[in-house]
C-alpha positions as CSV (number, residue, x, y, z in Angstrom):
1,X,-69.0,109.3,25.5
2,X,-66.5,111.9,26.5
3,X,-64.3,112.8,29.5
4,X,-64.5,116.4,30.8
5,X,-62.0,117.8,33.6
6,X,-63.9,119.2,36.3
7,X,-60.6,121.7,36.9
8,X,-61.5,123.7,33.6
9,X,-64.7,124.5,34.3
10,X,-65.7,124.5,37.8
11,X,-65.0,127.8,40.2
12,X,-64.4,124.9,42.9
13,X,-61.1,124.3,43.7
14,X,-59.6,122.2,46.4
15,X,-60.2,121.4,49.2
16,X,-63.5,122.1,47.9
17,X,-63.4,120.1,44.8
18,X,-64.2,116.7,44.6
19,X,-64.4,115.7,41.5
20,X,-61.8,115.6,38.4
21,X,-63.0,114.0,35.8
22,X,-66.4,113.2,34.8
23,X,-67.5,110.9,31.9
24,X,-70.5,112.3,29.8
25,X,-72.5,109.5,28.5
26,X,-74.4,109.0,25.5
27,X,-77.4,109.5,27.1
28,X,-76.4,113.0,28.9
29,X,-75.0,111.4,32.4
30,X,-72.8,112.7,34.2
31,X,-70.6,109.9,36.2
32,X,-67.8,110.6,38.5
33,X,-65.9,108.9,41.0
34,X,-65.3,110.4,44.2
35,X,-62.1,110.5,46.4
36,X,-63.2,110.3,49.9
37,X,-59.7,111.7,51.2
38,X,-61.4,115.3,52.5
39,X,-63.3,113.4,55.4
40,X,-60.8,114.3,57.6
41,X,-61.5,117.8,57.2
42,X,-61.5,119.7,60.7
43,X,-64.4,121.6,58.8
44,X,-66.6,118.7,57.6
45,X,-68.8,117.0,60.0
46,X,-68.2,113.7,61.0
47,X,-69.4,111.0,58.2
48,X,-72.7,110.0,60.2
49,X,-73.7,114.1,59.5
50,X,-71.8,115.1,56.5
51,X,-74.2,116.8,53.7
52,X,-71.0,116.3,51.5
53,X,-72.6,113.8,49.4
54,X,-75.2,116.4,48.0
55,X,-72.1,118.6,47.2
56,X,-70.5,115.7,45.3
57,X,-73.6,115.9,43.0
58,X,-74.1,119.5,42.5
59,X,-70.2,119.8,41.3
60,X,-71.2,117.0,39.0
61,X,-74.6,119.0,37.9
62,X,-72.6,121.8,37.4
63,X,-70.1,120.4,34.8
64,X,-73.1,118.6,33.1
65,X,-75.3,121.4,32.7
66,X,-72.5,123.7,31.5
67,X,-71.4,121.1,28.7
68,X,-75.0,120.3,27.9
69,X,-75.7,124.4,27.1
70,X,-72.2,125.4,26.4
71,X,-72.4,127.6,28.7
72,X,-68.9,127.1,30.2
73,X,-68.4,130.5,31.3
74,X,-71.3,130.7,34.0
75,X,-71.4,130.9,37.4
76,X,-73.2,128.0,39.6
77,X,-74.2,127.1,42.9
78,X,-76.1,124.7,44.7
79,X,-79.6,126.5,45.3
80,X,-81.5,124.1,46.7
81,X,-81.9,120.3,48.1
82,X,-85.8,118.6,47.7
83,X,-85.0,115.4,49.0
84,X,-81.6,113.3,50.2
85,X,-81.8,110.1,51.7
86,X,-79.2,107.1,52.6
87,X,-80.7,104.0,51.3
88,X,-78.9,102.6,54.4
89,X,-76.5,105.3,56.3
90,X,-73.6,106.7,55.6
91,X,-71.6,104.4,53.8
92,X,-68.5,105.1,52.1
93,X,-69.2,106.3,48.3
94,X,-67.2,105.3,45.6
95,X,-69.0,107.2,43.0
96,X,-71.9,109.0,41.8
97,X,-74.5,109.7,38.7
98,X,-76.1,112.6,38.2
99,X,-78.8,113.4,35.4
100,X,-80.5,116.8,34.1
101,X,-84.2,116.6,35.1
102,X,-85.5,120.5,34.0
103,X,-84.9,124.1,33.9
104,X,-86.6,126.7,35.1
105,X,-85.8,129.7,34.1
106,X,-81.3,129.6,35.8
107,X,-82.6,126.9,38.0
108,X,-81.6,123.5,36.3
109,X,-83.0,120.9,38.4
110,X,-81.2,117.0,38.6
111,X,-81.3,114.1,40.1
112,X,-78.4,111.6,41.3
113,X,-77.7,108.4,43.0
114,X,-74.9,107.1,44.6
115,X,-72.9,103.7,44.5
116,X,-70.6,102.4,47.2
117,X,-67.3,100.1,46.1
118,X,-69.1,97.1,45.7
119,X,-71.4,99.2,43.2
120,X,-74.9,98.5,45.3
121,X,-76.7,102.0,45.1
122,X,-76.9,103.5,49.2
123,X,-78.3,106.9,48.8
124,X,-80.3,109.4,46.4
125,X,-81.0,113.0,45.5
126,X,-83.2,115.6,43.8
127,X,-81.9,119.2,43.7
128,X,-81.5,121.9,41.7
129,X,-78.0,124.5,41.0
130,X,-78.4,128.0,39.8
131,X,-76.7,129.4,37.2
132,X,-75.8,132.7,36.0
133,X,-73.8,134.5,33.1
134,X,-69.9,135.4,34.5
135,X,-68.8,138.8,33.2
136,X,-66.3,138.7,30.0
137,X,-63.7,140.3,32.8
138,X,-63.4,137.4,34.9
139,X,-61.0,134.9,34.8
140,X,-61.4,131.7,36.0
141,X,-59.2,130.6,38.7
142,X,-55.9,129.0,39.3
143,X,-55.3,125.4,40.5
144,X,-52.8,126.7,43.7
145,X,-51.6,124.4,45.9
146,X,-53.5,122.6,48.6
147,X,-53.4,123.5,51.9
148,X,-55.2,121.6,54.9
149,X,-55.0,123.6,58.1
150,X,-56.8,122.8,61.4
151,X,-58.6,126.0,61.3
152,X,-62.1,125.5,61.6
153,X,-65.2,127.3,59.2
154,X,-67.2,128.5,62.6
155,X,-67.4,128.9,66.2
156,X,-70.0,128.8,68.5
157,X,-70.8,132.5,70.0
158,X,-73.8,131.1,72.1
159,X,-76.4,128.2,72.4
160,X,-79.6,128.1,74.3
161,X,-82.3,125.7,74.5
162,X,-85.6,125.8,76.0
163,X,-87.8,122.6,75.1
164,X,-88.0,121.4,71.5
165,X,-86.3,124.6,70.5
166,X,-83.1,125.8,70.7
167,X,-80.8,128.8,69.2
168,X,-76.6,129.0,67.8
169,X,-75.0,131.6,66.9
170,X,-71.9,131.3,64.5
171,X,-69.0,133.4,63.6
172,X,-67.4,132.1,60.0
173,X,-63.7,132.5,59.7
174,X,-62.2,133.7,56.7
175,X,-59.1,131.9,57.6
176,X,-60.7,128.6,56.8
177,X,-58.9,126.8,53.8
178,X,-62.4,125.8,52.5
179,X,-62.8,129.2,51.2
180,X,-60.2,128.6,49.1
181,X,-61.8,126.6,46.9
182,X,-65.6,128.1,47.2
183,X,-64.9,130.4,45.3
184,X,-61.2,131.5,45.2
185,X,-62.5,134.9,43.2
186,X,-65.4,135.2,45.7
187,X,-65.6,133.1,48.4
188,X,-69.0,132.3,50.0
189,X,-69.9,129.7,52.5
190,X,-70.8,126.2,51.2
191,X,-74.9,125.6,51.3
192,X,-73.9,122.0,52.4
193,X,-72.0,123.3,55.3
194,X,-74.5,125.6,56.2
195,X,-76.6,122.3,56.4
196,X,-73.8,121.0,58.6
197,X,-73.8,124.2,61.0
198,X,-77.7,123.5,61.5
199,X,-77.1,119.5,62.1
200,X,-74.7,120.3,64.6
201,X,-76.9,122.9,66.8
202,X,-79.1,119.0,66.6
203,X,-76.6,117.5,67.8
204,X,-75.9,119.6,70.8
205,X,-79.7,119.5,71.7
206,X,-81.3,116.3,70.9
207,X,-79.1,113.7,68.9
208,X,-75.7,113.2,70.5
209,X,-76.3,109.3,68.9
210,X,-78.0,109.6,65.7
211,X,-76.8,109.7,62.1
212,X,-78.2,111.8,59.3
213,X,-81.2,109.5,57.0
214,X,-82.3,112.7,55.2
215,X,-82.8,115.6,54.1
216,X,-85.6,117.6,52.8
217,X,-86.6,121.2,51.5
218,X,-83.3,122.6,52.0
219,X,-83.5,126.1,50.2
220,X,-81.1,129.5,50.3
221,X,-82.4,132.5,49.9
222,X,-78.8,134.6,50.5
223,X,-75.3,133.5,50.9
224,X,-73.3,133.7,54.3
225,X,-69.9,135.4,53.6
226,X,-66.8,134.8,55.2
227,X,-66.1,136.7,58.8
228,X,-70.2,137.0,58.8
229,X,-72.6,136.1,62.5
230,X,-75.5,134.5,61.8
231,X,-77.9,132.6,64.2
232,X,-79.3,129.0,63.6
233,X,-82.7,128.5,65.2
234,X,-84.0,124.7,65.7
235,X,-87.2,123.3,66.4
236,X,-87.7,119.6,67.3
237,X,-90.7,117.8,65.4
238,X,-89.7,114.6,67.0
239,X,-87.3,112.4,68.5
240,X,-85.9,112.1,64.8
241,X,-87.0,115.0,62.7
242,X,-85.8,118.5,63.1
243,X,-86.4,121.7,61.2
244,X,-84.2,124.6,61.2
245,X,-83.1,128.1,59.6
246,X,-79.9,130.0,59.3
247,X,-80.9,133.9,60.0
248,X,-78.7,136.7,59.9
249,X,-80.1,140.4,60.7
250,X,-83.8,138.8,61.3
251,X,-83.5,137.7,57.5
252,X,-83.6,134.3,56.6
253,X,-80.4,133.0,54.4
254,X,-81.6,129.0,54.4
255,X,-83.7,126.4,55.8
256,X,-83.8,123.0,56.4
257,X,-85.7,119.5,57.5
258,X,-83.6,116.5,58.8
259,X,-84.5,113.5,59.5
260,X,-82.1,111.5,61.9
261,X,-81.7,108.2,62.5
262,X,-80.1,105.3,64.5
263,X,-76.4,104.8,64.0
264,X,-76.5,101.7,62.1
265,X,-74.3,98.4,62.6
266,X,-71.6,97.9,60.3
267,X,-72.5,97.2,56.7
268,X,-71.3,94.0,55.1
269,X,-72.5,91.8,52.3
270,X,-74.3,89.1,55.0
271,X,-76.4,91.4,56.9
272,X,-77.7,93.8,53.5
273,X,-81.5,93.4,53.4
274,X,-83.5,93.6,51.0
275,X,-80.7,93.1,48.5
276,X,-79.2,95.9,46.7
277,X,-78.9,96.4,43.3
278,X,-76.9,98.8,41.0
279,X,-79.1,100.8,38.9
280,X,-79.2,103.9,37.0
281,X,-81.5,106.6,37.0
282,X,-84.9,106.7,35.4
């Protein structure tokens, strides 16, 4: 086993880093645990709809998949999300293990679950991060200071809803400190939040009372850059699934399938069924 600092080899840097050191096990895991610190964000959703958790794993991948091909001087990001799910929703995480499950071709796909303090497993994920080679010239960034602000990523140009569809369309603001730490050399917005953007055009349509249960097929095709318009369009499948894409010039830069759930009644060690049990991945 060895311990690797996140900090010397992630881009990420806070407030968009949330993990520091990660243990490599024998059997090529990656294990971290997670601060939890950033919910207070003013640009994170509110824990019932956070995607942070997948972000959690995907820095974790990252530092795995680098340390795994020594390929420490490459540039990641999350490219896609096949399935995440809350064994039982949104609880707070304590920590999280990721494994390497393939490549394919600079798309390493993994798979991760997450434990909560009393170390009962509550949610799981399959994804994949792609990676590419970083030019000799650049450097990778300093740890700065950290600076929370109440500036916000987006905000709202327009919504309009007709039925089971609906339509947002979002400014991003450069001013936002989470582009200080995604990516401090080039600073793109966060797949997760993008996933965040589209849960909240949900929200204002159809699910002022629901939590997030999953996700599914979340894919991006093109980043969204900081200052940049871009529309979400929604589509209701039901009273708890949605679909949705984030366009931008009539091109789509991601899509996404949620599935939504009630908000659930406070988890405690009487009222867990069936039993929970820590495991690790197969």
């Amino acid at each position: 086993m060895k311990v690797i600092e996140a900090n010397k080899i992630l881009r990420h840097r806070p407030p968009f880093r949330f993990v520091d050191q990660i243990l490599i096990t024998e059997d090529a895991r990656a294990v971290a645990r997670l601060e939890q610190g950033h919910t207070d964000a003013c640009w994170a959703a509110d824990p019932y709809l956070s995607v942070l958790p997948v972000e959690y794993a995907a820095q974790l991948m990252g530092v795995l998949i680098r340390t795994k091909m020594n390929s420490t001087g490459s540039v990641g990001v999350l490219a896609g999300v096949t399935n995440f799910d809350w064994d039982y929703l949104a609880v707070p995480l304590a920590s999280v293990e990721v494994k390497h499950t393939g490549t394919r071709g600079n798309f390493h796909d993994f798979k991760a679950i997450y434990f909560d303090n009393d170390g009962l497993v509550c949610a799981r994920l399959r994804g994949f991060i792609h990676l590419a080679p970083k030019p000799d010239t650049a450097a990778m960034p300093a740890s700065g200071p950290v600076v929370f602000t109440d500036v916000p990523l987006y905000v709202v140009k327009g919504f309009n809803a007709e039925g089971p569809s609906a339509e947002m369309v979002v400014k991003t603001n450069p001013a936002c400190p989470v582009y200080a730490g995604h990516f401090p050399d080039d600073p793109i917005t966060p797949g997760v939040l993008i996933a965040e953007m589209m849960l909240d055009a949900v929200q204002r349509q159809h699910a002022k009372q629901l939590g997030l249960r999953a996700i599914k097929d979340l894919t991006f095709r093109a980043p969204l850059m900081p200052g940049e318009t871009a529309t979400i369009r929604l589509k209701k499948i039901d009273n708890k699934n949605f679909s949705a894409m984030l366009m931008r010039d009539g091109k789509r830069l991601a899509r996404a399938k949620f599935m939504l759930d009630s908000l659930p009644i406070p988890i405690t060690a009487s009222n867990l069924h069936p039993p929970q049990i820590k495991e690790t991945i197969l």
